[in-house]
C-alpha positions as CSV (number, residue, x, y, z in Angstrom):
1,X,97.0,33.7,73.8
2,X,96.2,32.8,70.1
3,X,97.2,29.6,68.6
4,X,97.0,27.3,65.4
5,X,97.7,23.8,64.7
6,X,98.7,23.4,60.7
7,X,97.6,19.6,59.4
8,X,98.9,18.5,56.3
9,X,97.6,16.3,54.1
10,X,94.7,16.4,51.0
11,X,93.4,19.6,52.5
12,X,91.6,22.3,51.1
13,X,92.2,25.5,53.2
14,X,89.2,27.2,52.0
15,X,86.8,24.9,53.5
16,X,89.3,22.5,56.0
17,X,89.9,24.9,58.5
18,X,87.8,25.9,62.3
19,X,88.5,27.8,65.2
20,X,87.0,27.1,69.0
21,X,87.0,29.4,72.3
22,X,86.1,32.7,69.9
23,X,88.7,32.0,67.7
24,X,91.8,32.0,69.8
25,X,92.2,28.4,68.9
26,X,92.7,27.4,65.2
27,X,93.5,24.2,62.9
28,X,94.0,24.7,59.3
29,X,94.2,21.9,56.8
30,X,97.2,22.4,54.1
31,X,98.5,20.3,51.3
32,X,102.2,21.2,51.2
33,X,104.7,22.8,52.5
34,X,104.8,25.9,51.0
35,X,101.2,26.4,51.2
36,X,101.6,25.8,54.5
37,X,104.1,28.7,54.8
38,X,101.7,30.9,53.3
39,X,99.5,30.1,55.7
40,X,101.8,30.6,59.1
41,X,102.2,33.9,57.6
42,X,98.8,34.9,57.4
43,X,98.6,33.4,60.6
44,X,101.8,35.6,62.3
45,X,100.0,38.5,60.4
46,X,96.8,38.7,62.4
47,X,98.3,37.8,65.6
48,X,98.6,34.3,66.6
49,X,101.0,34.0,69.0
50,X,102.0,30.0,68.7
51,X,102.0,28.0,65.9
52,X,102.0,24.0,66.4
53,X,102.3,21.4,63.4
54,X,101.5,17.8,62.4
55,X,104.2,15.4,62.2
56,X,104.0,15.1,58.7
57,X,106.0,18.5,58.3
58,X,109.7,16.8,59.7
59,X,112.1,19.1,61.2
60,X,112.7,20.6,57.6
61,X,109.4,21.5,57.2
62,X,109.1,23.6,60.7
63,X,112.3,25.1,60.0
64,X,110.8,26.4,56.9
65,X,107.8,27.8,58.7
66,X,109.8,29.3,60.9
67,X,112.1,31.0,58.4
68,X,108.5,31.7,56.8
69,X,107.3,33.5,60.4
70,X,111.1,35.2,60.3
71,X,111.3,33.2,63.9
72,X,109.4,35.9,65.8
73,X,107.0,33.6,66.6
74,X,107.3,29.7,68.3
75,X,107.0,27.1,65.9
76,X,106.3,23.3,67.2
77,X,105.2,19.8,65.7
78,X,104.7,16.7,66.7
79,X,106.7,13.9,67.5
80,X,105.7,10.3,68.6
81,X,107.7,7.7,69.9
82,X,110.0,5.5,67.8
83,X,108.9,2.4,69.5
84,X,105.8,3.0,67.9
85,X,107.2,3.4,64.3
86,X,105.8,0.3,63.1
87,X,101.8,1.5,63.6
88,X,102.6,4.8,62.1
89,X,104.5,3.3,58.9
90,X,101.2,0.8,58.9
91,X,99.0,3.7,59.0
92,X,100.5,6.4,56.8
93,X,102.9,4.2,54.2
């Protein structure tokens, strides 16, 4: 199995990007949305099997990757728990 985790923030996908276990693992750095669409395309392309994203992205983000991947592929992200909204509001604003 092939997978990528998508990040988004000040990224540069050119350079913010690796891979581990010969490249069947993958996180990429993006700095939107739609660049981030671009990407799980690419991605979807040449075979990964699973994406997973940051929080960052929301439900309405995934669901755009997902529309972006035509839903033939699965599409996650990352949750936390709301009892911990408080460090997370202190830590990303």
């Amino acid at each position: 199995m092939r997978f990528a985790f998508i990040i988004l923030g000040d990224f540069d996908t050119t350079v913010d990007k690796a891979s581990i276990h010969q490249e069947t693992a993958q996180i990429i750095g993006v700095s939107s949305v739609e660049q981030a669409c671009i990407v799980a395309e690419k991605l979807h392309t040449d075979g990964v099997d699973c994406i997973e994203l940051c929080g960052a992205f929301g439900e309405d983000g995934a669901n755009k990757i997902i529309a972006a991947t035509k839903n033939e592929i699965p599409i996650g992200y990352v949750v936390h728990f709301e009892k911990q909204n408080e460090l997370f509001e202190k830590l990303f604003g």
